[in-house]
N, C-alpha and C positions, 0 to 999 in steps of 0.2 A: 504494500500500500504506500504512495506514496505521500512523503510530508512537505507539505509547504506552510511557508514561515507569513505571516501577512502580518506587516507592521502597521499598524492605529488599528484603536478600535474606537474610530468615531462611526458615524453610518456606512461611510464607502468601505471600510475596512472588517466592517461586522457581517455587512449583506455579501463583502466578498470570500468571506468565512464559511458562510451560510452554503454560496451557491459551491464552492469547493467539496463541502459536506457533504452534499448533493449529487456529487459526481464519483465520491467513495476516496476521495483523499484522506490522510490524515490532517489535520491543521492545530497549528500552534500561532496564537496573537498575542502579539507584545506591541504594550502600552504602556507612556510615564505615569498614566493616572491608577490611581487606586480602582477603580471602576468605569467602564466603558460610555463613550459619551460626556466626557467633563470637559470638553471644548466646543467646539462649533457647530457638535450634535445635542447640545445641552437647552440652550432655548431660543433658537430660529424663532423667523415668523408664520412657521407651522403649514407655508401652503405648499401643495403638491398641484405643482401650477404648470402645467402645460398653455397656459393662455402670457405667462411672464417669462417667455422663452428668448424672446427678443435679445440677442445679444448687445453688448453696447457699443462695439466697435463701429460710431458714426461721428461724421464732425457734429452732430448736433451735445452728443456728449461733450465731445472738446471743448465746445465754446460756451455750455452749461459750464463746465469743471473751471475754465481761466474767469468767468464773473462772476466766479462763489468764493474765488480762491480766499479775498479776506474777510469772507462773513463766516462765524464762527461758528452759526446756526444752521449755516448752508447743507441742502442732502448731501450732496457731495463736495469733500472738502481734500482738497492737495497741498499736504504740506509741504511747499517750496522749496524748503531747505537740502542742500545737496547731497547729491546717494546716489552712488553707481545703479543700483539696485531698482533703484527707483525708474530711476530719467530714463535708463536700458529697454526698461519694461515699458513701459509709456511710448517709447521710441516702437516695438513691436507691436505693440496697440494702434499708434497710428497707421503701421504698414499693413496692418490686417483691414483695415475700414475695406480695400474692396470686396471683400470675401463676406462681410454683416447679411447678404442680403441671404446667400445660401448656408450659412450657418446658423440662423435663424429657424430657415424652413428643415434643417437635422435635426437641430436642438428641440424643436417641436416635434418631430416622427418620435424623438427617441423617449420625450418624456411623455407622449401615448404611449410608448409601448413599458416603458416604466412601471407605471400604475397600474398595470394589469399582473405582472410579476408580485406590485407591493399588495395586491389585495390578495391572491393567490396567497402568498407567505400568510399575509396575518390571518386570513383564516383558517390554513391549515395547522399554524401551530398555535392559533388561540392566542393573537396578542391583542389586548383591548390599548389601546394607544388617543382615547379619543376622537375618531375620525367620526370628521362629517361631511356630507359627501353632497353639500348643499350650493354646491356653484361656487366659484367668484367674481367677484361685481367690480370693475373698473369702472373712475367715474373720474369727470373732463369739466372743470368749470368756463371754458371758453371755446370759440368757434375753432382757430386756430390747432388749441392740443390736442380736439376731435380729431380734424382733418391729418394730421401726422398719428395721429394713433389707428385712423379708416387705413392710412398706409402701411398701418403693421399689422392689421388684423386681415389684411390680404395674403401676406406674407406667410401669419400662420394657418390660414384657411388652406392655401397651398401643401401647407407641413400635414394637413390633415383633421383641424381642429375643427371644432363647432362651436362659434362663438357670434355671440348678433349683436348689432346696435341695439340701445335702448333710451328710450327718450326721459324726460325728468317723472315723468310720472310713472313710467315703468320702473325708475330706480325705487323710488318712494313704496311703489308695491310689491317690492323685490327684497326691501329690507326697511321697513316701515320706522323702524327706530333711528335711522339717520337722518339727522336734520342737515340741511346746507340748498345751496344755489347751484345748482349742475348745467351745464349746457347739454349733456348726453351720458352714453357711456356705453360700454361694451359687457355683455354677462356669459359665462360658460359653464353651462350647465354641467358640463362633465367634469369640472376640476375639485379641490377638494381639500380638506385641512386635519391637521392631527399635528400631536404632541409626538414630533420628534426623539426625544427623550424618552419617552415609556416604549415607542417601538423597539430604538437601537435595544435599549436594557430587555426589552423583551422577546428581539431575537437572539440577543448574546447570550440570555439562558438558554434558549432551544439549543441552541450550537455549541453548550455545553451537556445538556442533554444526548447529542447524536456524537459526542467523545470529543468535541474541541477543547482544547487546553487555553486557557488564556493566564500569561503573565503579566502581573500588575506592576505598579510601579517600576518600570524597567527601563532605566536611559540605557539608549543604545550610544556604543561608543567603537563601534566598527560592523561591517558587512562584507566577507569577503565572498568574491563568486569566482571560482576558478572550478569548473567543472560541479560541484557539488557547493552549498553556499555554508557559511558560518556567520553567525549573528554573534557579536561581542556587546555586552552591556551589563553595567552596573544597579544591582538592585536597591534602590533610592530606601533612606534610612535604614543600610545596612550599616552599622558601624565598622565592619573591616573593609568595607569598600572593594571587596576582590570581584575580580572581573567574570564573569559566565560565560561561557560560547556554547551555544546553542547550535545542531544540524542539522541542515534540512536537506531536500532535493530542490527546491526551488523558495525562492522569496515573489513576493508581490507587495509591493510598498504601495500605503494607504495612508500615508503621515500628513495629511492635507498640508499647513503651510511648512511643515516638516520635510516635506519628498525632497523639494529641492537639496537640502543637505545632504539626505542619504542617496541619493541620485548619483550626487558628485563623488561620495565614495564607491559608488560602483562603476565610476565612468561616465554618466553620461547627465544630459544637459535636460532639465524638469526647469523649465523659465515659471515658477510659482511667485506670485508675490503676495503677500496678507493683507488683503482690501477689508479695513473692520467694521462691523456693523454693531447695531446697539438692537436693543429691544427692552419692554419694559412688561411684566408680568402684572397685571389689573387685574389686584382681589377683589371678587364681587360679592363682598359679605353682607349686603343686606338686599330685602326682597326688591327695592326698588331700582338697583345696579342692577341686578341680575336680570329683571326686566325689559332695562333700560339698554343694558348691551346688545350688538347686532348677534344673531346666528348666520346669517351669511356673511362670508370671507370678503373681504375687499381690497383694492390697491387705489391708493390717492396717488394719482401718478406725479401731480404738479409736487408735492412732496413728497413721493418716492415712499411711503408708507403703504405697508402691508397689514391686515388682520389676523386676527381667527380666534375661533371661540374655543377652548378649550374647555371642554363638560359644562357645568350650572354654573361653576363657581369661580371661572378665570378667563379671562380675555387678553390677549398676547397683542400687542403693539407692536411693530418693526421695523427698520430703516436705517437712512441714512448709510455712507460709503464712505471712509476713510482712507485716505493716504499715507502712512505715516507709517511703514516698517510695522516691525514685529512688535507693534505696542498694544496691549490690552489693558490699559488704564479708562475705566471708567469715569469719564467727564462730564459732569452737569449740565455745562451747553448743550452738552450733546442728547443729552436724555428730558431734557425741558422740553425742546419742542414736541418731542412722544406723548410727551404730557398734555401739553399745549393741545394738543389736536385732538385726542380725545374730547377734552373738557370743552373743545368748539364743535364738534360734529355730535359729541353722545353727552350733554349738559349733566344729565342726569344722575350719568356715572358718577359712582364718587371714586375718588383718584388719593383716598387717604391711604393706602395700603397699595404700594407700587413697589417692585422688586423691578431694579437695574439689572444692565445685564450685556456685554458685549465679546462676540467671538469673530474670529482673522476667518473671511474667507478665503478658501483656497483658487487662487485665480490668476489664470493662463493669460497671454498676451490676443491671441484670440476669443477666446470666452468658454473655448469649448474644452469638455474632459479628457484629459490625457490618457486614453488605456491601450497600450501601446508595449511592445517586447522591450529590454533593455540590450546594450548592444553585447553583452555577454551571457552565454546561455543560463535558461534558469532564472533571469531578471523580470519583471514583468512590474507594471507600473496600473494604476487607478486612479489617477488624481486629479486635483485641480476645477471640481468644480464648480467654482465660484459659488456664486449667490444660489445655486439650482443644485448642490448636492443632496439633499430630500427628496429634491423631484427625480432625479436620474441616477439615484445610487442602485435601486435592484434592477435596471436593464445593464449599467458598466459593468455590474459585477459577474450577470450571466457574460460579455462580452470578454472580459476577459479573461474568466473561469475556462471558456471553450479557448482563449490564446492559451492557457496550459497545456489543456487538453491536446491540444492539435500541432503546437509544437514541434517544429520536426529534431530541434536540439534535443527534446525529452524523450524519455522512456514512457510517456504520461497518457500518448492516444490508445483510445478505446476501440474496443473490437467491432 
């Protein structure tokens, strides 16, 4: 039987545990965190959004991002300050704008075919995670960001969506608890929301159910691949600090904004950079919040704000895009206007019990996920996908479960 090693266990590293499981491997997952999910699968803003596929490689971002650059409050904010890392990345981003149009219409095939994988899993292994399966509602307060959003809902009608215009009264009747002024707006009935967090945790038990090993707290501090691979790392709050090497037949690295460094130890080039986001966790402790919050999922696009209703008792805020390196410091600028906008569209809410909250998405210079061979055998990569790794983490992982599979470096294809 063969063992492969898959490094993180946030979602792309858990669902790619899962589909390896699936094919009669052994698997072994190493993580720094004491339990699965304590980074950027902790608390997204919960949609499983095949209608938010839209990559962002367009000048309309570019010239969004240079007239936010010194508003503090801005969705998307670029810290100016100088960084190989940065500017490099940025520079790749520009070079991919002509490609926006056809990786949009992927990015959409692949997160249909997504959700059909992620309902299969949870209900064959009984994961309750929340999910509701009650549309998402995009809403436009001007003629204008209509008419540029009519142009992207062409784009993913092509990719194969089912998403309509809707006029102000149709939003009102779609989700009756938002208050505001709309010029239109776009609904998709097929899209859907859920607690991130109770899935990953709840397929990471299955896949220790079907014999997966996961090791916790584990900095890795080497990966060698020379024919068969070694995993070297140190187990965090060991006091003798002595080093482990772990063997496998193959690795698949799932370290979201982490791949980039174990990439370069095995040779080859993962261009990840950590775009952070924020979100804020809305207790709805009394009967009139609970009320008062929406049950349909929504994206405010002029603010780049995301929903979703998670159970009776919690409403999930989310947005905003940062620039700024591998920083995870939670900043009140930045979580004020989550706030903010709540207490404008849902009054009612009460916003007394608000839990902060920010993780580094993992994100490619083109937009799309990285699952791809590594240039030494046995390598195998899943990474990278940005703001959409919820939406398209169970089709990457079947995607690159079958690159093991099929591999002609391996011993790994099946009969």
């Amino acid at each position: 039987m063969p063992h492969i090693v898959v490094l993180g266990a946030g979602i792309t590293g858990v669902t790619t545990a899962y589909a390896l499981l699936q094919r009669g491997h052994r698997v072994t997952v190493v993580d720094r965190h004491r339990y699965p999910a304590m980074e950027t699968s902790f608390a997204n803003g919960g949609q499983l959004s095949a209608s938010n596929a839209e990559v962002w490689t367009n000048w309309a971002t570019i010239r969004k991002g240079i007239g936010w650059m010194l508003k503090k409050d801005a969705p998307l904010l670029l810290n100016p300050l100088p960084g190989w890392h940065k500017y490099s990345w940025l520079a790749e981003f520009t070079a991919n704008i002509p490609h926006y149009e056809d990786n949009t219409i992927e990015t959409t095939r692949l997160a249909i075919a997504a959700r059909k994988h992620l309902f299969a899993v949870a209900e064959n292994e009984g994961i309750d995670f929340d999910l509701e399966r009650r549309g998402i509602l995009h809403v436009y307060y001007d003629k204008p960001s209509f008419d540029a959003a009519l142009a992207v809902n062409e784009l993913l009608r092509r990719g194969g969506l089912d998403r309509r215009a809707v006029t102000p009264t149709e939003i009102s009747a779609i989700e009756p608890t938002l208050l505001g002024s709309f010029y239109g707006g776009f609904f998709t009935p097929s899209d859907s929301t859920g607690d991130i967090h109770k899935f990953t945790r709840g397929l990471a038990d299955a896949c220790q159910r079907k014999g997966a090993e996961f090791i916790p707290q584990a900095e890795i501090t080497g990966v060698e691949a020379n024919g068969s691979i070694v995993v070297t790392y140190r187990a965090i709050g060991d006091p003798t600090g002595e080093a482990q090497r772990l063997a496998a037949d193959a690795v698949v690295v799932c370290a979201g904004v982490g791949s980039r460094h174990l990439a370069a130890l095995l040779g080859d080039r993962i261009n990840v950079y950590p775009v952070k986001g924020y979100s804020i966790t809305v207790h709805l402790d009394d009967e009139k919040s609970r009320d008062s919050a929406p049950w349909v999922s929504m994206l405010d696009d002029r603010a780049k704000i995301v929903t979703s209703r998670l159970g009776i008792d919690r409403f999930r805020v989310a947005g905003t895009a940062e620039f700024n390196g591998p920083n995870r410091d939670i900043r009140h600028d930045r979580v004020k206007p989550l706030i903010a906008w709540v207490e404008r569209l849902f009054p009612h809410v009460s916003t007394s019990r608000v839990v902060p909250w920010s993780g580094l998405r993992p994100m490619m210079p083109n937009m799309m996920p990285r699952v791809r061979r590594g240039k030494r055998p046995n390598v195998f990569y899943n990474t990278g996908h940005g703001h959409l790794g919820w939406t398209l983490s169970c089709v990457t992982a079947e995607m690159v479960a079958d690159l093991v599979d099929t591999d002609p470096a391996t011993n790994f294809r099946r009969a």
